[in-house]
N, C-alpha and C positions, 0 to 999 in steps of 0.2 A: 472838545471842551478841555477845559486846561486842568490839572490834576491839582492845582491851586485851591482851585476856584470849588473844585470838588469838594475839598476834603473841611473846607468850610461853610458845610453846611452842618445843621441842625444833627441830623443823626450820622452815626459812624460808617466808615466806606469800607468796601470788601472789595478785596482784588486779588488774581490769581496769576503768575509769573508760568511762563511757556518757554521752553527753549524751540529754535529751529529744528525740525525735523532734517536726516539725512537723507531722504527716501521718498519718492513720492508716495508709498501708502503711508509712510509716517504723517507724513501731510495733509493725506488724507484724514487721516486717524484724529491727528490735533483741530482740524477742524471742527470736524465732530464732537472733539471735548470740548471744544468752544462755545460749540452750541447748545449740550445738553447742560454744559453749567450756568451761562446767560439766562437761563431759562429761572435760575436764583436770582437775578437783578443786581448782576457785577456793575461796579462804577468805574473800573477800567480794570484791564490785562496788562502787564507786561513783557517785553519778549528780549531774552538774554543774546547776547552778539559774541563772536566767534570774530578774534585780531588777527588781522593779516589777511584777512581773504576766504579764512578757513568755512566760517558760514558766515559772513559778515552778509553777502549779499541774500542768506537764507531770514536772515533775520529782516532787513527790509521788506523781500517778499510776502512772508508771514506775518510780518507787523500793518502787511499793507490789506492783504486779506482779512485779517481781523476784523479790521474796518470796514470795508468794503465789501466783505461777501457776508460773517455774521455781525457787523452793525454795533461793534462791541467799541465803546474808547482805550485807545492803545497809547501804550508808554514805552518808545523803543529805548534798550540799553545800549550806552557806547562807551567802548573801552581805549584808555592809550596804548595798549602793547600791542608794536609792531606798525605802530599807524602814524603819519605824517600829518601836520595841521592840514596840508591842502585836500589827502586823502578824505580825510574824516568831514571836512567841510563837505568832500562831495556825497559823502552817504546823508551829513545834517540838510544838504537842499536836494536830494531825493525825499527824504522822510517830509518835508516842509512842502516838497512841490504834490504829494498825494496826500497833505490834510491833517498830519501825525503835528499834535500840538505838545508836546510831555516829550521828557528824554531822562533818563539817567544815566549820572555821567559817573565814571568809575574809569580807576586806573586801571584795575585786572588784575589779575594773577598772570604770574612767571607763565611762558609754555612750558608743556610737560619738559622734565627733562634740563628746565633751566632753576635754578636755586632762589636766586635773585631779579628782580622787576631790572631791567636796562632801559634808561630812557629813548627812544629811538631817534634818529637823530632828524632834528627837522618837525618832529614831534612834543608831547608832554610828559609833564614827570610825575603827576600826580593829578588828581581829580579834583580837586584844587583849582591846577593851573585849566583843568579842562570846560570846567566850569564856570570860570571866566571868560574864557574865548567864548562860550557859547553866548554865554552872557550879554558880550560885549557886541556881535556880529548880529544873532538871532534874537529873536521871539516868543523862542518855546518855553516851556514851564517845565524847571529843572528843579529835579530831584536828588538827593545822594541815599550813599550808604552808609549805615553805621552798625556799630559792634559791640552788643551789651556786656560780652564775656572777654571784652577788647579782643582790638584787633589782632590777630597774631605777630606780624612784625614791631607792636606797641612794646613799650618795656614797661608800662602801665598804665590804667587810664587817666592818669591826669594829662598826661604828653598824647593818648591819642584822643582826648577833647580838646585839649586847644590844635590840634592839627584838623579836629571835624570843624569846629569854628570857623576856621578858615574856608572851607566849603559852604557855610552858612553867609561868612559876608562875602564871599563871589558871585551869591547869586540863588544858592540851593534853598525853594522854599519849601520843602517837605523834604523828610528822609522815613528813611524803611532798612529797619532790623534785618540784621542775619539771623538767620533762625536759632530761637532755642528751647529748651522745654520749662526750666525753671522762672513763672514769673517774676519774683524777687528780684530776679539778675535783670529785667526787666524795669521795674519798679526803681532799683534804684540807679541803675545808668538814667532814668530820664530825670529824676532828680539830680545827679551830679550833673547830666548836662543844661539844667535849667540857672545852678549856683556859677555854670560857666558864661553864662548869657547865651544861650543856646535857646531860642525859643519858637523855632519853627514846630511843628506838629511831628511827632515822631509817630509811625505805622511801627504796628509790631508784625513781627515774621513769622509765621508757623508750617510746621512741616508734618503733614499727616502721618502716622507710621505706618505703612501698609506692608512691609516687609522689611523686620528686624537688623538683618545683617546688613541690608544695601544701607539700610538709613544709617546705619552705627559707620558705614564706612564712608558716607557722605560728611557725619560729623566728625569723623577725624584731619577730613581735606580743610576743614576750616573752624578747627578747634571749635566744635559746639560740644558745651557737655551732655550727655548724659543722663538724667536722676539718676542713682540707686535702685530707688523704688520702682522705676518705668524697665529699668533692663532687666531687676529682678523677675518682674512679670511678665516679661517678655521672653527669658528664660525658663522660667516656669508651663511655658505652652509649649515648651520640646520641639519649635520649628514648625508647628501647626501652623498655613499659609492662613487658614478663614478665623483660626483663632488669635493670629497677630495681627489682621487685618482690623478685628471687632476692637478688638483693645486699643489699637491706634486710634482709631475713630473715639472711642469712650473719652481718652485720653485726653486727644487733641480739642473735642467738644467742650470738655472741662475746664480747660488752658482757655481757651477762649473765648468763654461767657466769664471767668472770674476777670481775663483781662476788660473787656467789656462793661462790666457790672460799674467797675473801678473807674469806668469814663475813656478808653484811650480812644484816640478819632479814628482808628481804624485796623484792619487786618489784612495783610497779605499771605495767601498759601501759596506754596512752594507744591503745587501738585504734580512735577513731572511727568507732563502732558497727558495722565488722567486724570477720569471724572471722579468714579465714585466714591474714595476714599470724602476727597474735597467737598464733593453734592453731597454726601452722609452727614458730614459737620457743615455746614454753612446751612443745609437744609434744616438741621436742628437748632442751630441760631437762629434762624430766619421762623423761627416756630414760638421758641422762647424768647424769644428779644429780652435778653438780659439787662443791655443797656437803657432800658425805660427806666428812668429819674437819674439817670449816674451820670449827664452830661454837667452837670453842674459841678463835679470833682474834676473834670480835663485832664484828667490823666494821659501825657504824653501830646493833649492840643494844645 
């Protein structure tokens, strides 16, 4: 089913992003978290993609499994770096010939080691331009990405909304946050991009903390802040694994019944391909449904 088509219904959508495993117990492993979190009534997965070949074919694989062993709807990601228009066409009519309706289409990040995005040649320059092509060839129901605490390369967000814009009139009818912890930053990127004519449904992004240091250096690779308040406490438990684990969860549950309550049409966790942190908070959504009476405020539909 089309992630479109999903994300307009009645009550708000929960979905959980999967990278390729390298390994086959990893595979093993991600399946498994597949299934113990469906078991909460996910309205689709996503699965991130590796440019150039690196796990480009891992992500197909895994995006195809999804579907087809746990039953889950899948949203594969595709990126321009390193990738040719004919290349990428051939991964879009793989994903198209086993059933994959949704894509997100995304420029990338530089490879390690590189400073600068280089367009490849033969290739796309931005997500934008990728998103058209799909656009323009295919069928599928395309998604983007966007950046409440703007994008890094932005010089500020007025320049990176009218460059999301362009994503919106190519064809992207839903987009999904980079993750971050501060609502507000939230709250008011969807209002400046509603005063830009921006009016597809924006997903918010959330990333459970299950461990302090990996996630603080996750949010450095892609400028997310921080609170104060969250690192404080997170400091305060002196590297206790089960006491930054409890607190992430507490945290993350909080973030997202307030986002919730507020009307947005939906949530995406960033669970790196485990369960429990994610099944602890989505299980406590899924208990308190916050969102009873608040669709009528649309926040971010």
């Amino acid at each position: 089913m089309r992630i479109g088509e999903i994300i307009s219904s009645s009550k708000p959508v929960f979905s959980v992003e999967f990278f390729p495993p390298k390994t086959d117990e990893g595979r093993v492993q991600l399946l498994e978290t597949a299934r113990t979190l469906s078991d909460l009534d996910l309205d689709f997965v996503s699965v991130t993609y590796g440019a150039g070949g690196s796990n480009r074919d891992g992500t197909v694989d895994i995006t195809t499994a999804l579907k087809e062993e746990v039953g889950l709807e899948v949203m594969a990601h595709l990126s321009c770096v390193g990738e040719t228009a004919e290349g990428l066409d051939a991964t879009l009519d793989r994903l198209r010939d086993v059933g994959i309706d949704n894509i997100l289409a995304l420029r990338g990040d530089p490879p390690q080691g590189q400073e600068d995005f280089v367009q490849p040649e033969g290739g796309f320059g931005s997500a934008a331009e990728l998103t058209a092509h799909i656009n323009e060839k295919y069928d599928f129901s395309i998604g983007g990405a966007c950046f409440p605490e703007v994008h890094p390369e932005a010089p500020d967000l007025d320049t990176d909304l009218d460059y999301l814009k362009t994503k919106v009139d190519a064809g992207a009818e839903f987009l999904i946050t980079q993750l971050f912890f501060d609502n507000r930053a939230y709250f008011d990127f969807v209002d400046a991009a509603r005063q830009k004519g921006i009016d597809v449904p924006i997903l918010a992004g959330i990333i459970p903390v299950t461990g302090f240091a990996h996630t603080k250096r996750i949010c450095e690779r892609c400028d997310a802040t921080i609170p104060a308040d969250l690192e404080a406490a997170m400091l305060a438990v002196e590297g206790d694994p089960e006491a930054e684990f409890n607190l992430g969860v507490a945290y993350s549950a909080q973030q997202a019944a307030e986002l919730l309550a507020a009307g947005v049409p939906g949530i995406q966790f960033f669970a790196l391909n485990k369960a429990p942190a994610t099944r602890a908070v989505l299980g406590a959504l899924r208990a308190a449904q916050p969102w009873r009476g608040a669709r009528g405020q649309s926040i971010g539909a």
